[in-house]
KETI-404779 format. One record per atom (N, C-alpha, C): x, y, z; residue in three letters; residue number from 1. Coordinates in steps of 0.2 Angstrom, whole numbers, plus 5000, padded with zeros to 4 digits. Each point is the difference from the previous one (the first is absolute). Layout:
! residues N
<atom <X,Y,Z>,"ALA",NUM>;
...
//
This chain:
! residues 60
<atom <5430,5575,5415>,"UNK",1>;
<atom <5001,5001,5008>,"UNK",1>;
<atom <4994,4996,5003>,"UNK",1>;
<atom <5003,4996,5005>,"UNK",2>;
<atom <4992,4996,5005>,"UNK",2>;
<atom <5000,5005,5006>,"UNK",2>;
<atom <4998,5007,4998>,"UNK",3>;
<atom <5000,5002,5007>,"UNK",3>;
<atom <4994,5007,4998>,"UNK",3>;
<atom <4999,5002,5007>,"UNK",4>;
<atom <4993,5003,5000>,"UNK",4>;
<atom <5001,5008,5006>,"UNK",4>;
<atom <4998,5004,5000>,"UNK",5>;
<atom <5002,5004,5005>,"UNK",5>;
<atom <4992,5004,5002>,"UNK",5>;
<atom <5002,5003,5007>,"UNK",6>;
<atom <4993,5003,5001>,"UNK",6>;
<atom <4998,5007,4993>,"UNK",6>;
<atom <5007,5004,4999>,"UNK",7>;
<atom <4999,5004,4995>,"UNK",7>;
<atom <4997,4997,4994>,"UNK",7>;
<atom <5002,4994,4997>,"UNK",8>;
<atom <4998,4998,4994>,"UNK",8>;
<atom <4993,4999,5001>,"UNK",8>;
<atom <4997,4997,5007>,"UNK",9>;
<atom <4992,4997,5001>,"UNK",9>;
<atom <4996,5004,5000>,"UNK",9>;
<atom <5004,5008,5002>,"UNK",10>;
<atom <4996,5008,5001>,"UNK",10>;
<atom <4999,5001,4997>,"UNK",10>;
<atom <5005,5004,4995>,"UNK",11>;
<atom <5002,5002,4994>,"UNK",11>;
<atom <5000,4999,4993>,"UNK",11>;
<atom <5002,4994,5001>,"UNK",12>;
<atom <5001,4996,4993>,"UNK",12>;
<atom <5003,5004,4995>,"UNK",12>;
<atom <5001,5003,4995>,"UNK",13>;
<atom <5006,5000,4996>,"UNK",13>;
<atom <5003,5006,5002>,"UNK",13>;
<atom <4995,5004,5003>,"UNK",14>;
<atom <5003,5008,5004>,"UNK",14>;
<atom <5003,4999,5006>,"UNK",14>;
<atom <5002,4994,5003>,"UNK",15>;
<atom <5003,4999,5005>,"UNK",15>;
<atom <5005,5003,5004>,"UNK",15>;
<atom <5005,5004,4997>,"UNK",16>;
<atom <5005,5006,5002>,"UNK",16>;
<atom <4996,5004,5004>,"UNK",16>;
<atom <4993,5001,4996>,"UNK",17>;
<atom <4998,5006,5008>,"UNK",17>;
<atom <5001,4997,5005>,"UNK",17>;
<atom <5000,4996,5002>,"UNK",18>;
<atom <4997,4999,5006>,"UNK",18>;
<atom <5007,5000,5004>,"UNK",18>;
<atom <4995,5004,5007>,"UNK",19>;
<atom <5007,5002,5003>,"UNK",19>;
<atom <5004,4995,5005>,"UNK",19>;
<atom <4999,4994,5001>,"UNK",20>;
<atom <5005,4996,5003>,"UNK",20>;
<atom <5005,4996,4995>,"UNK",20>;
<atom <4996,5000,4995>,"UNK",21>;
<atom <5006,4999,4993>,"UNK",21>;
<atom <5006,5007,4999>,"UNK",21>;
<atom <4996,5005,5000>,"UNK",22>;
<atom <5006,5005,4999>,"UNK",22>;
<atom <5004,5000,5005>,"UNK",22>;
<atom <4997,4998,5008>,"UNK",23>;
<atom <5006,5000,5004>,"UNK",23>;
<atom <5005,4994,5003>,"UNK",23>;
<atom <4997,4996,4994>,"UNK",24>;
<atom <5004,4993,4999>,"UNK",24>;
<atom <4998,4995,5007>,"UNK",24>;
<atom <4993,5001,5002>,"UNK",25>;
<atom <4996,4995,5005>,"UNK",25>;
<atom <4997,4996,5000>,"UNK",25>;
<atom <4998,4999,4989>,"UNK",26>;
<atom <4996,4996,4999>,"UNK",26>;
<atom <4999,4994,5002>,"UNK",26>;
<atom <4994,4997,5002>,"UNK",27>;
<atom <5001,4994,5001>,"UNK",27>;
<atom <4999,4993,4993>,"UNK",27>;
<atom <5003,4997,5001>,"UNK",28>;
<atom <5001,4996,4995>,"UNK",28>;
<atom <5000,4991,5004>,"UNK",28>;
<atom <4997,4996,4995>,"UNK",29>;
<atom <5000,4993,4999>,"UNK",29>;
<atom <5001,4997,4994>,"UNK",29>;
<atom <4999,4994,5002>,"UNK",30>;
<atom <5004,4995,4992>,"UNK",30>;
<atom <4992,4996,5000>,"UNK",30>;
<atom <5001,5000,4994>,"UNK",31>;
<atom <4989,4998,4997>,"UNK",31>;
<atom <5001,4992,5001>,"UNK",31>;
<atom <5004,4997,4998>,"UNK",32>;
<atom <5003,4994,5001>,"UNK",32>;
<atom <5001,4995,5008>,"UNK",32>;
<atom <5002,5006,5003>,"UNK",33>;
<atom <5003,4996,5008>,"UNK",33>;
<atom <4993,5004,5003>,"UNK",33>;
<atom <4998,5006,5000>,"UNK",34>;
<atom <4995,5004,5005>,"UNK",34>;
<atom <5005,5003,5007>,"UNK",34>;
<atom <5007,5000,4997>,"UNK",35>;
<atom <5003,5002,5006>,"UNK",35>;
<atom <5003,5004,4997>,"UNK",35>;
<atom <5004,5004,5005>,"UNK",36>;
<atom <5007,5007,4997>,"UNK",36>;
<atom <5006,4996,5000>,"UNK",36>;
<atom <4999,4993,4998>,"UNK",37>;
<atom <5007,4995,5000>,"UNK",37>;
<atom <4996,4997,4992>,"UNK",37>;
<atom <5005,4999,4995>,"UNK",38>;
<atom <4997,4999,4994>,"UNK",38>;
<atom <5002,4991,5000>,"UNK",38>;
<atom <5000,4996,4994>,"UNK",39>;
<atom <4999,4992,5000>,"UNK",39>;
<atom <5008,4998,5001>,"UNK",39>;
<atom <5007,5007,4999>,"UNK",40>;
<atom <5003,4998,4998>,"UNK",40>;
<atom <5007,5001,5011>,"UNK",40>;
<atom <4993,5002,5002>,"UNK",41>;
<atom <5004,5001,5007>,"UNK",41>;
<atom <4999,5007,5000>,"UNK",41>;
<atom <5003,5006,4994>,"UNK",42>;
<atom <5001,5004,4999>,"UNK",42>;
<atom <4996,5006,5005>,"UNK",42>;
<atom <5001,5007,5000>,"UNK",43>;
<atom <4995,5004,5001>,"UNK",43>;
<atom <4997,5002,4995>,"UNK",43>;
<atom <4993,5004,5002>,"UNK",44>;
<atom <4996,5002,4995>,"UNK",44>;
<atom <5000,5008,4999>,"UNK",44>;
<atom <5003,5003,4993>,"UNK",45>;
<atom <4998,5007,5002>,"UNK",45>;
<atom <5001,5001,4993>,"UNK",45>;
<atom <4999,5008,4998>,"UNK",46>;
<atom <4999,5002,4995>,"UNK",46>;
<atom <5009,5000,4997>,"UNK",46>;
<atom <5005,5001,5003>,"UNK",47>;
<atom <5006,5000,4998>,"UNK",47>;
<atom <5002,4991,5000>,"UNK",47>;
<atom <4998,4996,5003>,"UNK",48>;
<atom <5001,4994,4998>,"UNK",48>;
<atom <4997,4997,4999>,"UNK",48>;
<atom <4993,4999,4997>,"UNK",49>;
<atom <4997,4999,4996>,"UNK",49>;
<atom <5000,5000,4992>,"UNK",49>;
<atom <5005,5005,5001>,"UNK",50>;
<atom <5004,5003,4993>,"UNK",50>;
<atom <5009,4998,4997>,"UNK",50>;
<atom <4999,4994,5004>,"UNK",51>;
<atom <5005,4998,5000>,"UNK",51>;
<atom <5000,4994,4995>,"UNK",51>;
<atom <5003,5000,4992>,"UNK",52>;
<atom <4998,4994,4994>,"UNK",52>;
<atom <5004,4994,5004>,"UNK",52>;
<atom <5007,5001,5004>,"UNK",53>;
<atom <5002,4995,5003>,"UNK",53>;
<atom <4996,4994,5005>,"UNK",53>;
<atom <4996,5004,5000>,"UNK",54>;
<atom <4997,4994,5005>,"UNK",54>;
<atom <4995,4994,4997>,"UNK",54>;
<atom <4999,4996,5005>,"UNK",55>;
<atom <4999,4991,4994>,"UNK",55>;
<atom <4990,5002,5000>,"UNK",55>;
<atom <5000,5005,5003>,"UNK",56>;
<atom <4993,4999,5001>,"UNK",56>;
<atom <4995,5007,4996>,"UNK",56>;
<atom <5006,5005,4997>,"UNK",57>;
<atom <4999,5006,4997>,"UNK",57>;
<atom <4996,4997,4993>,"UNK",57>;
<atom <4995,5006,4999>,"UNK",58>;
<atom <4997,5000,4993>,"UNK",58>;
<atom <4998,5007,4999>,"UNK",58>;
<atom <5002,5000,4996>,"UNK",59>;
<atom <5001,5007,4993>,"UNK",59>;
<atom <4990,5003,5001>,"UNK",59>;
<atom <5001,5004,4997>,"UNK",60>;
<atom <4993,5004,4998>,"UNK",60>;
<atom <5001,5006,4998>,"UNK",60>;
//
């Protein structure tokens, strides 16, 4: 995945704590663009980020 979120930059592998991820507020960008819009148009977030259909997704 080319994306990055403020829980991952806080938290890093404990990232669940953090309370605007549990309340699904997280904020999220694409490492690639610097934007919440990824290379492929697409939005950026934890559920479509996770999406293998996309031309821009990479496994990890």
């Amino acid at each position: 995945m080319h994306f990055c979120s403020k829980a991952l930059s806080v938290f890093g592998e404990n990232y669940a704590v953090d309370a605007d991820f549990q309340a699904g507020i997280d904020q999220t960008w694409c490492v690639v663009t610097a934007k919440p819009i990824g290379p492929d148009e697409g939005d950026v977030g934890w559920v479509e980020c996770s999406n293998a259909e996309r031309a821009c997704f990479r496994a990890y």
